[in-house]
C-alpha positions in Angstrom: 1.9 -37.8 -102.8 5.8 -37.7 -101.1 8.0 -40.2 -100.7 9.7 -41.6 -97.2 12.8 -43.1 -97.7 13.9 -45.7 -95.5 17.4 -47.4 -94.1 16.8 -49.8 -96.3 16.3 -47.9 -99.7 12.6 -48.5 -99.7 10.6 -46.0 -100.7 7.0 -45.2 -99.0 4.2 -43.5 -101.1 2.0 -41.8 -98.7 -0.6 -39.3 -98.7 -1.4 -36.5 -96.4 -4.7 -34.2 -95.8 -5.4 -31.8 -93.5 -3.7 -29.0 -91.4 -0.6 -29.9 -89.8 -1.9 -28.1 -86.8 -4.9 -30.4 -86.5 -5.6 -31.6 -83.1 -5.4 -34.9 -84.2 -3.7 -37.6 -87.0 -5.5 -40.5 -88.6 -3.3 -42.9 -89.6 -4.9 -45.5 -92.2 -3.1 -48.8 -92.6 -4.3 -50.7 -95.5 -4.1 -55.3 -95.8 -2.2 -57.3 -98.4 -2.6 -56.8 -101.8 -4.0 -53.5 -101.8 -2.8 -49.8 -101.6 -4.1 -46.8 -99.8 -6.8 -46.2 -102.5 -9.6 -47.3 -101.0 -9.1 -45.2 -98.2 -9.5 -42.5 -100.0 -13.7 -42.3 -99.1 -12.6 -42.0 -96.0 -10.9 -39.0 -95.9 -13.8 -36.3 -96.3 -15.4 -37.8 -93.6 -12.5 -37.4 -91.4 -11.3 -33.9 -92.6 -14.9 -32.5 -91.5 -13.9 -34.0 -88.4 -11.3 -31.6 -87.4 -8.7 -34.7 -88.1 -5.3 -34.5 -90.2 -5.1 -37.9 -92.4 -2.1 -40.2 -93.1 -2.1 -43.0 -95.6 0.4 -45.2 -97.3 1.4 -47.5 -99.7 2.9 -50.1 -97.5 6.2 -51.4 -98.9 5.9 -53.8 -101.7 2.2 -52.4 -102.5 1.5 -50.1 -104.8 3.9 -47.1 -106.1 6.1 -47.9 -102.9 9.4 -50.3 -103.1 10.1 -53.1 -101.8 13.7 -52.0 -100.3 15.9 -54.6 -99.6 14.9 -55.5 -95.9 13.4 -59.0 -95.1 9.3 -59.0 -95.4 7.8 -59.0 -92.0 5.6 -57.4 -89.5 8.4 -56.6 -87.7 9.3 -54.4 -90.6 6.2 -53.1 -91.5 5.8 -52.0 -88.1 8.9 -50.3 -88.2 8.2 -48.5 -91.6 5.0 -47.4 -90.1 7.2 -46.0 -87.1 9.0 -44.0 -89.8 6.3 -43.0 -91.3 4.5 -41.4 -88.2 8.2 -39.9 -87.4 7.9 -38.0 -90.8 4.3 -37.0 -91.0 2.7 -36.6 -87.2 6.1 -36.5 -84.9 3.6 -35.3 -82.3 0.3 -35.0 -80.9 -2.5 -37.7 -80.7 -3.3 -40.6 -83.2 -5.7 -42.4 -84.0 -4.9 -45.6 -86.0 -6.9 -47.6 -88.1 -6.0 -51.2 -89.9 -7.3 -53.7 -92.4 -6.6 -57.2 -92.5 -2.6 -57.2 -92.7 -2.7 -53.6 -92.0 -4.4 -54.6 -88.4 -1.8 -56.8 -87.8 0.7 -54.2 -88.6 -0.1 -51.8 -86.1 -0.6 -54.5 -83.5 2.8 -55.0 -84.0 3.5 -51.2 -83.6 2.6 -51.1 -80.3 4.5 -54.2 -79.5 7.7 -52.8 -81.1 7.5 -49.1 -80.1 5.8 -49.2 -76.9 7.2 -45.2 -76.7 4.1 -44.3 -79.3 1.6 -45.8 -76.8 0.8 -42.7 -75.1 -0.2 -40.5 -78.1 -2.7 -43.6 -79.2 -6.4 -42.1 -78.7 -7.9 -44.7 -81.1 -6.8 -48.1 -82.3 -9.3 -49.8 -84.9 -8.7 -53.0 -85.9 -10.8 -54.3 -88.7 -10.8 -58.0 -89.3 -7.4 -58.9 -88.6 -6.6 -62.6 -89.3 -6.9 -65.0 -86.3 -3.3 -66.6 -85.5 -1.7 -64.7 -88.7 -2.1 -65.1 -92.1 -2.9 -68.7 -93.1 -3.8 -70.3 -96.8 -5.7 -73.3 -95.1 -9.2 -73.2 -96.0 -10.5 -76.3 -94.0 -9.9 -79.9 -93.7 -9.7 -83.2 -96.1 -7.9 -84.1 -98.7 -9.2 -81.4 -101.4 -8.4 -78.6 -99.4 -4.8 -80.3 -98.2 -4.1 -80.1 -102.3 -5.7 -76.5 -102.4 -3.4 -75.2 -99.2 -0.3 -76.6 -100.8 -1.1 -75.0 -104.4 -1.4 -71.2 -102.8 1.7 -72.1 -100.6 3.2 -72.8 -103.7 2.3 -69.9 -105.8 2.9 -67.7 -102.5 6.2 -69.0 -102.4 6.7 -67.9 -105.7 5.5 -64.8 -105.1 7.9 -64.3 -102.6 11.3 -66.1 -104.0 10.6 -66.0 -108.0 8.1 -62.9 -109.1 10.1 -62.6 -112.2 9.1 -66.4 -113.4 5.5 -65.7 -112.6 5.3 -62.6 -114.3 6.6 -64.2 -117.2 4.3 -66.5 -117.5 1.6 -64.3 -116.7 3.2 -62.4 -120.2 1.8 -65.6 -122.3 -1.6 -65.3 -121.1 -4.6 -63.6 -123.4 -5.3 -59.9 -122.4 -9.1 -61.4 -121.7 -7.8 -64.1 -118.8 -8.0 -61.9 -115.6 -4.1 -63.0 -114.2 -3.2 -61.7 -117.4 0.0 -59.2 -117.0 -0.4 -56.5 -119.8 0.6 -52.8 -119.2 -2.0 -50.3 -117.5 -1.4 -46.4 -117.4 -0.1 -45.4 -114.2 -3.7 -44.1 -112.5 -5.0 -40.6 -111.7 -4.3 -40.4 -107.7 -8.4 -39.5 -107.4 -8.9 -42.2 -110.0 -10.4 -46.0 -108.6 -9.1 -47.9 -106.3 -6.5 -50.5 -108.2 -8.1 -54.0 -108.8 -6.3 -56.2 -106.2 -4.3 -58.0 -108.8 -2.8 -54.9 -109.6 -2.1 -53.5 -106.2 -0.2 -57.4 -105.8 2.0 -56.8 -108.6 2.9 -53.4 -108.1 
């Protein structure tokens, strides 16, 4: 693992394999609330390809920081730009995206158009239609639903501190339950999604 510093102080924990000299770089952009860990099956199958292999915790996932930039896919897109600056500053990509990480390199392309031509590849796996939305259908149950998870996203966003604190006063056994875990192996499991949210 290295870290990329950014402008902004963020820090990016990413992970390369492969031979610098490879004829080409897969880049793997992982969705909201994970890291780069599951990802990591992937990698094997792409080294005996002949293919160099980029991952990343995005920032605000993981053992990367949040920095001090505003959250956006504007700046997401433009850590990934820094990224690919520091790890594949030439030659072909090939770019692959989950979820939030799809919409992240859609946004790449938008916002550095000057990448365009080194782009063999572009997989986007189930990105979210019209951006990320909490609204889960229609009525009055899911109206209360959709404003509960604005809510607690809100709170995610502007007040993690409160929630962790009360996620402190919760038993060990309830599974929103913040409690210390040793840091994991880097060829450990994946981390639970929870984890990946809070780190």
């Amino acid at each position: 693992m290295r870290s990329i510093r950014l402008p902004d102080g963020a820090r990016l924990a990413t992970y390369v394999d492969g031979p610098a000299q490879a004829p080409v770089t897969a880049v793997l952009v992982h969705g909201l609330s994970v890291t780069a860990a599951p990802w990591r099956s992937h990698v094997p199958l792409l080294l005996r390809e002949g293919m160099r292999v980029v991952r990343y915790d995005q920032r605000a996932h993981g053992y990367s920081t949040r920095g001090t930039a505003a959250l956006s896919l504007n700046q997401l897109a433009d850590d990934l730009a820094q990224v690919l600056e520091t790890t594949a500053p030439r030659g072909p990509l090939v770019l692959a995206g989950h979820s939030m990480g799809a919409m992240t390199l859609m946004r790449l392309v938008a916002r550095h158009p000057h990448l365009a031509p080194r782009i063999r590849g572009l997989v986007l796996i189930s990105p979210p239609y019209a951006g990320i939305s909490t609204r889960t259908g229609t009525g009055p149950a899911q109206s209360i639903l959709t404003l509960g998870r604005n809510l607690l996203a809100s709170a995610c966003t502007h007040a993690p501190y409160l929630l962790d604190m009360v996620r402190r006063h919760l038993p060990t056994t309830n599974r929103w339950a913040l409690h210390s875990h040793a840091r994991p192996a880097s060829d450990g499991p994946p981390l639970a999604c929870r984890q990946g949210l809070h780190a």
